[in-house]
C-alpha positions, 0 to 999 in steps of 0.5 A: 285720193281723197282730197287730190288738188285741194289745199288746207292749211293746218295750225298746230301742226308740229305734234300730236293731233295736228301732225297726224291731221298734216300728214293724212291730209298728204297722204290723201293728196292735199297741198298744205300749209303747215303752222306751228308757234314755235319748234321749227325742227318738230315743224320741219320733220312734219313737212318732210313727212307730208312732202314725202307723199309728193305734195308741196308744202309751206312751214311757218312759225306763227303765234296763231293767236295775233290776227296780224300772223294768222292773216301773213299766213293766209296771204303766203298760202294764197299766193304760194298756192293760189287757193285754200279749200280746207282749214283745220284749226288744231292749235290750242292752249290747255293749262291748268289751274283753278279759276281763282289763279288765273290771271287776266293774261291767262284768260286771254291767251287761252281764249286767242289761240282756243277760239279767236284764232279760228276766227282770225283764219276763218275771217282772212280766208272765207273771201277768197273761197266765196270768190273762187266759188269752189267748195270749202271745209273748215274744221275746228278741234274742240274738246269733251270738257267744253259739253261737260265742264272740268275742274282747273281749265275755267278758260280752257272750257269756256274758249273751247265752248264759245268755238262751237258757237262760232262753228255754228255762224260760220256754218251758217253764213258761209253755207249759201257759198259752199263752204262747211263748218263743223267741229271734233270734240276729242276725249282723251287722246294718247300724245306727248304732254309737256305737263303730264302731271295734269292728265292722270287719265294717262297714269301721271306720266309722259304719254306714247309708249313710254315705261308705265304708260302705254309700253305694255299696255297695262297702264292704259288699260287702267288709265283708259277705263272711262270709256267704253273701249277701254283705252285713249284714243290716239291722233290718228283716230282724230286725224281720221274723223278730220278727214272725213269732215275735210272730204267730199264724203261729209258735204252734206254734213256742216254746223255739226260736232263730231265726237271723238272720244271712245264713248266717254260722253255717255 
């Protein structure tokens, strides 16, 4: 197991990417730490899936976007497990809208739970890893959009943008401390959307195998014919290049972006 005795704690973990992340990383042997904003029953099915793999876990409902939450949540993962060695930060705020709709509070919420959350997490944290001297990951889920621009998310790019350049310090300072930083920057993935009507890449309708959308394969087929492949990529396609990045096997990889987009960029 890849990462036996290590503990990560993963935001945004009730659903999608940041459930299959949650349960890889138990799958491979770490502890974890589970927060979600809200949907405690979605939340507590992940953690009885991860403890199913015989790891400990903490669930907790936390707006990620505060930084007085996020540093409650890293004082209860400190003293429940005395450490921290990985932190994955999934959580995020995806709306559409044109820019001239978007009003000030939208533009920082986005920007609160794209990018400050990580900062926020990254902040609370990186004094107990640089003073247990043990070799950390922190792991930040960006998006294709942010190297490319796109139309009605003007604050969902420039958050997610502004997290690389945040991925970069970290990686920078944190270094001499053994501690590594790096980012996925993911295309189109296959999850469940609350708002499905803004993802025509998925055919205008619910994703995960409902009718018209993935059941038979046709409307994917079309749908994922922007990329290379063929298709959209899935969560467990992510959860796995975040394991790898979580992993001893990336040490010598850090202020790196990865991206997990089935070629969409070329």
């Amino acid at each position: 197991m890849r990462l036996k005795g290590k503990t990560a704690i993963v935001s945004g973990a009730a659903r999608n990417i940041g459930k299959a992340i949650a349960t890889t990383y138990a799958r491979e042997g770490a502890n974890l730490v589970l927060v979600a904003r809200e949907m405690g029953s979605a939340l507590t099915e992940t953690a009885k899936e991860c403890e199913a793999f015989g790891v400990k876990v903490l669930p907790v409902l936390a707006d990620v976007g505060k930084h007085e939450n996020v540093e409650k949540v890293v004082a209860q993962g400190l003293d429940a497990f005395g450490g921290v060695d990985i932190l994955a930060c999934v959580a995020a705020l995806r709306p559409h809208k044109p820019f001239w709709e978007i009003s000030y509070e939208e533009w920082h919420n986005v920007f609160a739970v794209n990018l400050h959350s990580t900062f926020y997490f990254a902040k609370a944290l990186a004094p107990s890893m640089i003073k247990r001297r043990a070799t950390g990951s922190i792991v930040a889920l960006g998006g294709l959009a942010s190297m490319t621009g796109q139309p009605l998310r003007a604050h969902v790019v420039a958050s997610k943008t502004g997290l690389y350049g945040l991925i970069k310090s970290l990686a920078l300072e944190l270094g001499p401390y053994g501690i590594r930083a790096n980012l996925i920057a993911v295309g189109h993935i296959d999850t469940a959307r609350r708002n499905p009507e803004w993802y025509p890449e998925g055919g205008g309708v619910p994703y995960m195998g409902e009718k018209g959308a993935g059941s038979d394969g046709s409307a994917l087929g079309t749908a994922g014919g922007g990329t290379p492949l063929g298709r959209l990529g899935n969560s467990q396609e992510v959860a796995n290049v975040a394991l790898f990045l979580a992993s001893d096997e990336s040490s010598y990889v850090t202020g790196d972006r990865i991206i997990c987009a089935g070629g969409r960029y070329m």
